[in-house]
DRENRO-472384 format. One record per residue (C-alpha): residue number from 1; x, y, z. Coordinates in Angstrom, 1 decimal, decimal comma, m for minus. Layout:
<nodes>
<node><seq>NUM</seq><u>X</u><v>Y</v><w>Z</w></node>
...
</nodes>
This chain:
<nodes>
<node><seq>1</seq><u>m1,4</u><v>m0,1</v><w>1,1</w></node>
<node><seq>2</seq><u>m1,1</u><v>m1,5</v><w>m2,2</w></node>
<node><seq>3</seq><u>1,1</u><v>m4,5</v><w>m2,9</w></node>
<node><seq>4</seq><u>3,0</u><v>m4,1</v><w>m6,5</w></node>
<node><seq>5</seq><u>4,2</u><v>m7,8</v><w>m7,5</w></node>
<node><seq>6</seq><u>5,9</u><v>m6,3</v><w>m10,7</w></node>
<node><seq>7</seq><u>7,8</u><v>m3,7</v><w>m8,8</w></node>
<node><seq>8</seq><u>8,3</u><v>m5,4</v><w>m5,5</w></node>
<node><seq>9</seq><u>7,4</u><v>m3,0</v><w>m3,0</w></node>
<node><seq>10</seq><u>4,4</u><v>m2,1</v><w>m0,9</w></node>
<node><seq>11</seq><u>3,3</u><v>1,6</v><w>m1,1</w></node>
<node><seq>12</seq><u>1,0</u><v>3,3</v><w>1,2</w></node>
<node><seq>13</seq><u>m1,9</u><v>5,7</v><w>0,4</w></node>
<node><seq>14</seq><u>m3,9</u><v>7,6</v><w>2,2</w></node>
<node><seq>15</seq><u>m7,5</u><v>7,7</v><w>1,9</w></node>
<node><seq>16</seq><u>m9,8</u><v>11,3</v><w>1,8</w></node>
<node><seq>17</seq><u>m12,8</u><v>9,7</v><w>2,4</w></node>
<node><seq>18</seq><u>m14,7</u><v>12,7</v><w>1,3</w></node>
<node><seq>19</seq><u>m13,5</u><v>13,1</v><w>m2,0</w></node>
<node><seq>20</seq><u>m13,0</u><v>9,3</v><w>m2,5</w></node>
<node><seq>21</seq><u>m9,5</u><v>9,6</v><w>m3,3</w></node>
<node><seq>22</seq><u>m6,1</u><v>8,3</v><w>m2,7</w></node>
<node><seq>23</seq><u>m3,0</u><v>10,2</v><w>m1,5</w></node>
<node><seq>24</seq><u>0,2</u><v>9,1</v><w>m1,8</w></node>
<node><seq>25</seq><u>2,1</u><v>9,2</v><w>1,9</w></node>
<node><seq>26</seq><u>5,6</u><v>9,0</v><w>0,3</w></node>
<node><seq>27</seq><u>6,3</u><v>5,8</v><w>2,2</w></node>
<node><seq>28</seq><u>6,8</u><v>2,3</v><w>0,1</w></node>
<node><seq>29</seq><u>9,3</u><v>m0,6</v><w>1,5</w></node>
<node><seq>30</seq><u>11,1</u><v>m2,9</v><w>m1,1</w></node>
<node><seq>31</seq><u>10,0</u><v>m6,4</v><w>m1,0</w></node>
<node><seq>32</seq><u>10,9</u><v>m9,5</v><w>m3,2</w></node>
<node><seq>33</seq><u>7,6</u><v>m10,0</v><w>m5,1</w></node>
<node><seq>34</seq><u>4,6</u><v>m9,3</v><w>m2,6</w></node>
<node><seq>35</seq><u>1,4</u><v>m10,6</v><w>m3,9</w></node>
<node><seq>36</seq><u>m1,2</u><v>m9,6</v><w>m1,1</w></node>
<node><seq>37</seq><u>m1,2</u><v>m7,7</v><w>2,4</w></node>
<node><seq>38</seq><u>m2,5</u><v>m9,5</v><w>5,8</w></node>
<node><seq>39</seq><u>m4,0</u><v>m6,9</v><w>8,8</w></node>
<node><seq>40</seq><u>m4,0</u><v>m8,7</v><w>12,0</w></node>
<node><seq>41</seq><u>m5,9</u><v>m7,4</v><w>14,7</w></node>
<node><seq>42</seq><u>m5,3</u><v>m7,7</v><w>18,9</w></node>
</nodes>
């Protein structure tokens, strides 16, 4: 995921591993300004 402050959304890549490169999924979601991305784990 990749928070854009300037564009206000998040977009979300996907990562080959093997080639060491990202992939866009296609899937962003507008929000106001993000400036960094918290994962939680249960």
């Amino acid at each position: 995921m990749v928070a854009s402050q300037h564009s206000n959304n998040v977009t979300v890549f996907r990562v080959d591993p093997e080639a060491e490169i990202l992939f866009y999924t296609g899937e962003s979601v507008d929000i106001l300004k993000p400036v960094c991305l918290q994962f939680l784990s249960r």
